[in-house]
C-alpha positions in Angstrom: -185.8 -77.5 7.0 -189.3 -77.2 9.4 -188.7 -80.5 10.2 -187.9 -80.9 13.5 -185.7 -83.7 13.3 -183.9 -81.0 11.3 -182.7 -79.3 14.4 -182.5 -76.0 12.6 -184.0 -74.2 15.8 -181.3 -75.7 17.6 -178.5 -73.4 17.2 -178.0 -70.6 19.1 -176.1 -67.6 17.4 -174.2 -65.5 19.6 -172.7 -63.2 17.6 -173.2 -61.6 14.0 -170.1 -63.4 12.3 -171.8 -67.1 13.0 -174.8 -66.2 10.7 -172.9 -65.8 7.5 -171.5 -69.6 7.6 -174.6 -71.1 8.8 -176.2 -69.0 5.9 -173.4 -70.7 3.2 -173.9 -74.2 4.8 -177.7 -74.4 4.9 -177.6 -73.9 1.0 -175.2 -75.9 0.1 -176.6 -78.3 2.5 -180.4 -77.9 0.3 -178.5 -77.9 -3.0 -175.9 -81.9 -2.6 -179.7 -82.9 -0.7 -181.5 -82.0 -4.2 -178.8 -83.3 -6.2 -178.8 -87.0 -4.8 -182.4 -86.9 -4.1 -182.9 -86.2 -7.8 -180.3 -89.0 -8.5 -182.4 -91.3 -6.7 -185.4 -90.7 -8.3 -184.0 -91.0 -11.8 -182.6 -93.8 -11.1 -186.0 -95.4 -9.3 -187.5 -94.0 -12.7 -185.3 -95.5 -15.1 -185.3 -99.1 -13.5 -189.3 -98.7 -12.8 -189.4 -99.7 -9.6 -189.6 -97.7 -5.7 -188.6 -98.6 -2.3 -191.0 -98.4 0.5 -191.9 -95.6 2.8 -192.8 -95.0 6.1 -196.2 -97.0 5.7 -194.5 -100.2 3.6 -196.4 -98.8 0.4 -193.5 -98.4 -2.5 -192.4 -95.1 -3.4 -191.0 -93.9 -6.8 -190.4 -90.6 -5.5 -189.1 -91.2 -2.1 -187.5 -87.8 -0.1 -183.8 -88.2 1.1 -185.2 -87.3 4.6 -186.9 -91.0 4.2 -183.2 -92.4 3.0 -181.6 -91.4 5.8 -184.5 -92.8 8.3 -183.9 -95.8 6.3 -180.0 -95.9 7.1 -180.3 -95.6 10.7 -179.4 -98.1 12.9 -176.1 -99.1 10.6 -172.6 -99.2 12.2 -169.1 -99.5 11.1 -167.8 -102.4 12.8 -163.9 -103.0 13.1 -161.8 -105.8 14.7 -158.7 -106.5 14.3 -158.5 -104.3 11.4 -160.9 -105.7 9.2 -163.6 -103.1 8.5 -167.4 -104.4 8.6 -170.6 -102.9 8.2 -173.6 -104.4 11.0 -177.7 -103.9 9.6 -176.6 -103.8 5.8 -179.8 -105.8 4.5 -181.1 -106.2 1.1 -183.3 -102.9 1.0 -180.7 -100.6 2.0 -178.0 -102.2 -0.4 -180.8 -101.6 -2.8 -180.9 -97.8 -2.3 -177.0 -97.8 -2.2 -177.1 -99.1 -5.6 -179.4 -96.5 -7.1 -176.9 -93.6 -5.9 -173.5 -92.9 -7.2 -170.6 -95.5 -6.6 -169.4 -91.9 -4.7 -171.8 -92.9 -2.2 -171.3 -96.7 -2.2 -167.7 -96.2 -1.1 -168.5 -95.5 2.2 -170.6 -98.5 3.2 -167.4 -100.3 1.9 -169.2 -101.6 -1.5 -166.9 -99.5 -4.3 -164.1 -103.0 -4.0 -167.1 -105.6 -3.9 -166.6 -107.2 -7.3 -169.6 -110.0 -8.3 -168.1 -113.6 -7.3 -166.7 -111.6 -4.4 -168.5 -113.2 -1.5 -170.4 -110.2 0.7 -168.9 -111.2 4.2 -168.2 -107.8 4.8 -172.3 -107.3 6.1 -173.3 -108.4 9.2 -177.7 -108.1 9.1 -178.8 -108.8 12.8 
């Protein structure tokens, strides 16, 4: 949360009755943020294996600060109704498959079955 990419510092309350939602959100916020970061650990712990951090070194305890920095840059894609996701490479479907099939839905991957060919990711 002193992160500055956080933004925290960025809103402005104006009245007393905005502080008592921002003070539910940032909670719950810190507690699902706990939650999948200790899901991602686990999961990093149980297979033995990390995923690299900001210096390329791997990582068995990586922050979900450094997932999400990881995730940038990926786009939903759609033409003529057929949903596609750009920048899906092999690292990042790596991290999608150490989180929840919850999470996996919405980079489209909860219908991908094995033979089914992965035409759906565009990497560029």
């Amino acid at each position: 949360m002193k992160d500055p990419l956080f933004f925290a510092d960025s809103f402005f309350v104006e009245s007393p009755e905005r502080i008592v939602p921002m003070l539910f959100v940032m909670p719950l916020y810190l507690l699902v943020s706990n939650l999948a970061q200790r899901q991602l650990r686990n999961t990093l712990k149980r297979i033995k294996t990390g995923i690299k951090n900001q210096l390329g070194k791997l990582t068995m305890t990586p922050t979900l600060r450094l997932v999400f920095q990881c995730f940038q840059g990926l786009h939903l894609f759609s033409l003529d109704g057929v949903n596609k996701i750009v920048n899906l490479t092999s690292s990042r479907h790596f991290i999608l498959s150490c989180l929840p099939s919850s999470c996996r839905k919405y980079y489209l991957l909860s219908s991908l079955k094995k033979n089914e060919p992965k035409e759906k990711f565009i990497n560029i």
